[in-house]
C-alpha positions as a LaTeX table, in Angstrom:
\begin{tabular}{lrrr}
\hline
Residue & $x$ (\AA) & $y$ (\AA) & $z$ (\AA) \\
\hline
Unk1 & $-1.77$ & 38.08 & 2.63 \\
Unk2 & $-3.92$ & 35.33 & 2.21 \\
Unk3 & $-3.47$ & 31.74 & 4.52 \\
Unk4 & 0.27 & 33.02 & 4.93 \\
Unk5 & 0.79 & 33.89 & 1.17 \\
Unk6 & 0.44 & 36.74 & $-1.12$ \\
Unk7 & $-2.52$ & 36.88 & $-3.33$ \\
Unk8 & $-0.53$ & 35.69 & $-5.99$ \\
Unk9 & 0.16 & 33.13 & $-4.63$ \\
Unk10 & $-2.98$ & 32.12 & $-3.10$ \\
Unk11 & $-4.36$ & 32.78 & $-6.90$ \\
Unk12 & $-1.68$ & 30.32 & $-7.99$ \\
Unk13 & $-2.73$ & 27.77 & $-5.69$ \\
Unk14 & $-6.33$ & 27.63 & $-6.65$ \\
Unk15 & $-5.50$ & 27.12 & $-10.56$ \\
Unk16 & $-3.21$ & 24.37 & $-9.53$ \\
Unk17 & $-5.72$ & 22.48 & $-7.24$ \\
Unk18 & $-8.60$ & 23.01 & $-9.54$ \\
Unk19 & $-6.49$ & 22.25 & $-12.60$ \\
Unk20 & $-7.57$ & 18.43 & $-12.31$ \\
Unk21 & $-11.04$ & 19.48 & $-13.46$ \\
Unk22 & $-9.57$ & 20.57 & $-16.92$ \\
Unk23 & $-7.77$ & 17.40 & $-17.54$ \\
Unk24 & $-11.18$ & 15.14 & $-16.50$ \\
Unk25 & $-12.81$ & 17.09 & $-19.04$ \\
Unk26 & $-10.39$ & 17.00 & $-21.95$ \\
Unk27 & $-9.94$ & 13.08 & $-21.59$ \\
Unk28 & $-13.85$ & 12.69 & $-21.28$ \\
Unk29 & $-14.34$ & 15.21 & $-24.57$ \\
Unk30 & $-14.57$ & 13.55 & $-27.84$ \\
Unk31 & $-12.99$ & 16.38 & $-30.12$ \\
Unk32 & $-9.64$ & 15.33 & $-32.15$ \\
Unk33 & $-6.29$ & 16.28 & $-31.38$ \\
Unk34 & $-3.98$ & 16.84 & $-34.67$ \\
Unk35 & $-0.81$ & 15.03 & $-34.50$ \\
Unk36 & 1.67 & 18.18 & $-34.45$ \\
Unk37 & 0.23 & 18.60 & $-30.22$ \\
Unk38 & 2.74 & 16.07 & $-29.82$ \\
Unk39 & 5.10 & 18.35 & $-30.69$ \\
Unk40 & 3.80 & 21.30 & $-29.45$ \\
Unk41 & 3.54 & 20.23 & $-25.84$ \\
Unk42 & 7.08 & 18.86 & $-25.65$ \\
Unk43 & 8.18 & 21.81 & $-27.35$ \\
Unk44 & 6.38 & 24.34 & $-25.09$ \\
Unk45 & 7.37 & 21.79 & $-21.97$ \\
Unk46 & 10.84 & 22.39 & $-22.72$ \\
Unk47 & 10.67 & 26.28 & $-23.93$ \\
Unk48 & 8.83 & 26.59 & $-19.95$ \\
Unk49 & 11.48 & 24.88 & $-18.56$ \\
Unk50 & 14.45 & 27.10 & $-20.22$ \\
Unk51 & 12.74 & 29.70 & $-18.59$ \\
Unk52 & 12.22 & 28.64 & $-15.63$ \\
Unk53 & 15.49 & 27.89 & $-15.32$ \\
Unk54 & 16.83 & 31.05 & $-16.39$ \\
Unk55 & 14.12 & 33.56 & $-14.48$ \\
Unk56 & 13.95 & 30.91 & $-11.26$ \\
Unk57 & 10.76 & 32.17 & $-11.77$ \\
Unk58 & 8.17 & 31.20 & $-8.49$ \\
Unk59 & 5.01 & 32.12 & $-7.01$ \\
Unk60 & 3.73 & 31.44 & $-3.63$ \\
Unk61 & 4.30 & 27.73 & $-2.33$ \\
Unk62 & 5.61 & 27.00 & $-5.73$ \\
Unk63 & 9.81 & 27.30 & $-5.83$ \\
Unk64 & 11.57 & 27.08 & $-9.33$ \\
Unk65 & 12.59 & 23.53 & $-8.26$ \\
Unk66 & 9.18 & 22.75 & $-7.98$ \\
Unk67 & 8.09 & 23.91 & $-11.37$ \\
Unk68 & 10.97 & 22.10 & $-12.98$ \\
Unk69 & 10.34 & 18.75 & $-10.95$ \\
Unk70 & 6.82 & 18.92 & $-12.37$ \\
Unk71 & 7.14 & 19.73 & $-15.77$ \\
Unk72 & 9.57 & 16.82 & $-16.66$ \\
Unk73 & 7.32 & 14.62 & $-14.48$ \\
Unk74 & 4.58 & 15.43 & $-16.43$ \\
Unk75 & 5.86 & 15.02 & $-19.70$ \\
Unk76 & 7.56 & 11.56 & $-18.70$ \\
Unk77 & 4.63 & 10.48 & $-17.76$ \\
Unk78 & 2.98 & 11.75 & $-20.73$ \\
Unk79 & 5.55 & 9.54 & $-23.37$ \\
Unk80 & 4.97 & 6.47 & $-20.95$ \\
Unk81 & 1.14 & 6.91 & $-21.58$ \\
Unk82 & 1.44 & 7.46 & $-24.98$ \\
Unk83 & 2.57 & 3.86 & $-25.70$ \\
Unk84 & $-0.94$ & 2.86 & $-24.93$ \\
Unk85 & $-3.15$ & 5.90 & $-25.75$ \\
Unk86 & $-4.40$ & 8.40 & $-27.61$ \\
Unk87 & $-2.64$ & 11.48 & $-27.10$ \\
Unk88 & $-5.07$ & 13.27 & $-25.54$ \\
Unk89 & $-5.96$ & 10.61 & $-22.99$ \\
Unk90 & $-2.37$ & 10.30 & $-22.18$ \\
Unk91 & $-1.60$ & 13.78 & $-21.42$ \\
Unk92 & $-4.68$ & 14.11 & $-19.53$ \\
Unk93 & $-3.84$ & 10.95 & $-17.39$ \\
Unk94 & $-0.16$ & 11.93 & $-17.01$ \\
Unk95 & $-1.37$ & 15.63 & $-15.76$ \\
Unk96 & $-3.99$ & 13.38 & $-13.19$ \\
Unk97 & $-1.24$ & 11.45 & $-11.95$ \\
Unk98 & 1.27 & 13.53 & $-11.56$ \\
Unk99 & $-1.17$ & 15.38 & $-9.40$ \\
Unk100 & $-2.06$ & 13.14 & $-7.27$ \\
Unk101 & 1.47 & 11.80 & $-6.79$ \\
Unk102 & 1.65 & 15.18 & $-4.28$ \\
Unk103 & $-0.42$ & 13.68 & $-2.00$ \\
Unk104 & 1.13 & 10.11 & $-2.95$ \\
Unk105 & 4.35 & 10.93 & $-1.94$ \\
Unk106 & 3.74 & 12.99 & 1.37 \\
Unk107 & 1.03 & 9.91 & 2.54 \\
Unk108 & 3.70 & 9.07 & 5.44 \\
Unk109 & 3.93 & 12.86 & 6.44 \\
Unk110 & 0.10 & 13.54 & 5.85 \\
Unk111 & $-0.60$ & 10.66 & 8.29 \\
Unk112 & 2.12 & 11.19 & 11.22 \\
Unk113 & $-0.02$ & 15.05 & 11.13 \\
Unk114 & $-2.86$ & 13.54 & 11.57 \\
Unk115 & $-1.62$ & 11.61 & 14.27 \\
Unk116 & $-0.17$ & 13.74 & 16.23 \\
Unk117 & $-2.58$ & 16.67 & 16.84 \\
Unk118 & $-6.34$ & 18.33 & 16.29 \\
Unk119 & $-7.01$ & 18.59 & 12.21 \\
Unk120 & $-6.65$ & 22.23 & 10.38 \\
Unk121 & $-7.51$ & 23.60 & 7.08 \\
Unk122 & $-4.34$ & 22.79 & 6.00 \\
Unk123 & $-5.15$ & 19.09 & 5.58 \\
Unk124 & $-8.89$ & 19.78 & 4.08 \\
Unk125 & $-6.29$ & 21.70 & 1.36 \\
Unk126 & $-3.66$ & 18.87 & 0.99 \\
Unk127 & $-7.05$ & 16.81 & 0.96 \\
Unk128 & $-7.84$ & 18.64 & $-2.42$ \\
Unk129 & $-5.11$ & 16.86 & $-4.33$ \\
Unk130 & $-7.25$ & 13.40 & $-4.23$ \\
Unk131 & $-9.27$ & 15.04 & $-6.75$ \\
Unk132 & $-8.18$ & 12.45 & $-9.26$ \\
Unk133 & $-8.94$ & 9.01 & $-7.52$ \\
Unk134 & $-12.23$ & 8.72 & $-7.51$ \\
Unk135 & $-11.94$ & 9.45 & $-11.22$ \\
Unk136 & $-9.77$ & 7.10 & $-12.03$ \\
Unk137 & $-11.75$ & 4.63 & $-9.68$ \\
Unk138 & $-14.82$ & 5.39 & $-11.73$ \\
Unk139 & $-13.22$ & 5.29 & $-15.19$ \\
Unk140 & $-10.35$ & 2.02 & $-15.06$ \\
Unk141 & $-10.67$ & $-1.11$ & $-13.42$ \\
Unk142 & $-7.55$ & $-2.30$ & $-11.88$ \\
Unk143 & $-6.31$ & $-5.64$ & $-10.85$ \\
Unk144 & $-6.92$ & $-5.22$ & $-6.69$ \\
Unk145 & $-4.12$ & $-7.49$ & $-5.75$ \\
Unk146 & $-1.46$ & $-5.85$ & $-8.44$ \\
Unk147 & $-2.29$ & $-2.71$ & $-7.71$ \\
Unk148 & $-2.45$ & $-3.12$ & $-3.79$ \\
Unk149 & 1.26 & $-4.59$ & $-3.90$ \\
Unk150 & 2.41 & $-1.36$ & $-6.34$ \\
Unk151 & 0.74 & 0.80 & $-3.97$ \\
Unk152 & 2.08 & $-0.39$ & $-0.94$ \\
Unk153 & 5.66 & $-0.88$ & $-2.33$ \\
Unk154 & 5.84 & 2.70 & $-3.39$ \\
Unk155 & 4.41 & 3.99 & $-0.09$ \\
Unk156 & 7.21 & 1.82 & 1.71 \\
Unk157 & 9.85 & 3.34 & $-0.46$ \\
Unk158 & 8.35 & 6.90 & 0.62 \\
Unk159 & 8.49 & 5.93 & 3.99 \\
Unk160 & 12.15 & 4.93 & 4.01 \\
Unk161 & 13.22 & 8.24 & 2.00 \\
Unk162 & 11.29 & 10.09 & 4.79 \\
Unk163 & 13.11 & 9.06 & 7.56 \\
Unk164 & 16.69 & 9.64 & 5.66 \\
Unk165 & 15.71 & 12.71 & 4.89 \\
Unk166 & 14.39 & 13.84 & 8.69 \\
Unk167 & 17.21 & 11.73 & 10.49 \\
Unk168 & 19.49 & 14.14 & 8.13 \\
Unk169 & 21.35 & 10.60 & 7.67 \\
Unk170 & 22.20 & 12.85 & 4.12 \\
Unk171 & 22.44 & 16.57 & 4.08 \\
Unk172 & 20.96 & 16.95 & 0.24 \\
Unk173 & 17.73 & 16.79 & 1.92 \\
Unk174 & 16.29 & 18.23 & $-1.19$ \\
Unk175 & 17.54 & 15.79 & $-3.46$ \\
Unk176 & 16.09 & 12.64 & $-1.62$ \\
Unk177 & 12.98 & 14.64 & $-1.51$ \\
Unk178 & 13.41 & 14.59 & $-5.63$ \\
Unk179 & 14.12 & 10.84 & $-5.45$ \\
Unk180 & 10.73 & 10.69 & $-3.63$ \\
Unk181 & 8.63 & 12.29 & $-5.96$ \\
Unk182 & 10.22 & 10.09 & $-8.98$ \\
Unk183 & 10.41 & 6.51 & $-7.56$ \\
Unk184 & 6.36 & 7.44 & $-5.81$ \\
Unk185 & 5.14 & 8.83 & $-9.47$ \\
Unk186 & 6.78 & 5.50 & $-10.88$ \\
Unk187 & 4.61 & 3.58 & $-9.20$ \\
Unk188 & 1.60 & 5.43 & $-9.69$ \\
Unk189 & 2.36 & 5.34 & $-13.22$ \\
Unk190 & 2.49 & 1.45 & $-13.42$ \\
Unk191 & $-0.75$ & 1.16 & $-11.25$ \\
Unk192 & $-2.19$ & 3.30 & $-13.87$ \\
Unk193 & $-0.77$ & 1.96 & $-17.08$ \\
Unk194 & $-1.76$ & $-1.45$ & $-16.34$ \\
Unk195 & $-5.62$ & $-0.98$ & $-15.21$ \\
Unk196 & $-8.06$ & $-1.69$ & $-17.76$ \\
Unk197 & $-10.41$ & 1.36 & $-19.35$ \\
Unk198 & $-14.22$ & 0.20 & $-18.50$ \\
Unk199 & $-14.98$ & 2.28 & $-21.03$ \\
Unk200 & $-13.63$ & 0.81 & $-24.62$ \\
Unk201 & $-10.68$ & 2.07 & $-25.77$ \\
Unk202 & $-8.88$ & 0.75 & $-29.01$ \\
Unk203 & $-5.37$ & 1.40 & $-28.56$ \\
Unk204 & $-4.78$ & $-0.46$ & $-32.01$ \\
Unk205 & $-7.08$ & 1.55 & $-34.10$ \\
Unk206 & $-5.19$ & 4.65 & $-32.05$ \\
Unk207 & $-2.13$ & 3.49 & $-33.71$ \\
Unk208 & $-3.09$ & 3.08 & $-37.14$ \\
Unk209 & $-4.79$ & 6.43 & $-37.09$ \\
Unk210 & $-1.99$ & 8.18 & $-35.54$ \\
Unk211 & $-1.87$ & 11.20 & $-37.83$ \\
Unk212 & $-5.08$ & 12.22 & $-37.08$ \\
Unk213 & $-5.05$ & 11.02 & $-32.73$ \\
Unk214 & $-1.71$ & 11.70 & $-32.05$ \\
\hline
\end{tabular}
């Protein structure tokens, strides 16, 4: 056992918290991506869903549920990116955001922790899931008083679903905690979306060479 888990699990949990680094390096790379990894990742996101669903397949932290919520995140976010970029920039952004919509989400319950007694490792480890920001900070400019108002909307949202959820006002506690991750990722999404690349980007030219971009 390892922090409370098996080492499986602990393994698990460092290749998803250092998975970010993978994703910062594919959308900074300058190699092509053929048109047919469209395909290929929706079709693979979907085959690893099937099975998921049928093997309710986990490992450490990371429940079935989990894995599913994730994965259709993921590729949601991947389609809404799309619209504006390359392939490869948009499934490396959607991976990035979906990422650090873990923390996003749980901002309410990571501060009320905080508050309320000495810091542990455990928060240096929720901590890791910021990995993205200053990323994004460094690579997209975004409009301070849109995003700011997206930001805090979404956290209020969180914050509402929170205390439904631990005032068991509704007893599918796991399904507001769904409706959490969605409505907190939508709003990352938009932040995202609409922020500028300060590094240029032709979307258009994207387009018209879609067959070789994606």
């Amino acid at each position: 056992m390892i922090g409370g888990q098996t080492v499986s699990g602990f393994i698990a949990q460092v290749v998803i918290l250092g998975q970010p680094l993978l994703w910062m390096s594919i959308y900074d790379s300058d190699f092509k991506i053929p048109s047919v990894t469209r395909f290929v990742f929706y079709f693979t996101g979907f085959a690893f869903l099937y099975w998921i669903f049928v093997t309710q397949f986990s490992i450490g932290f990371y429940t079935s549920n989990l894995f599913i919520q994730y994965a259709l995140m993921t590729m949601a976010s991947t389609a809404v990116f799309n619209k504006k970029y390359y392939f490869k920039e948009a499934v490396s952004l959607a991976f990035l955001v979906t990422f650090l919509n873990s923390f996003y989400w749980e901002l309410p319950l990571h501060l009320a922790e905080l508050l309320s007694g000495p810091p542990h490792v455990g928060m240096l480890v929720q901590a890791c899931r910021l990995i993205p920001l200053p990323w994004l900070l460094n690579h997209y400019e975004f409009d301070k008083k849109r995003s700011k108002k997206l930001i805090a909307v979404g956290l209020f949202i969180s914050y509402l679903l929170h205390i439904i959820s631990y005032m068991n006002l509704f007893t599918l506690r796991i399904s507001i905690h769904v409706l959490n991750r969605v409505f907190s990722l939508g709003f990352l999404v938009a932040t995202v979306y609409l922020a500028k690349p300060k590094k240029y980007m032709s979307v258009k030219e994207g387009r018209l060479n879609g067959k070789i971009q994606g």
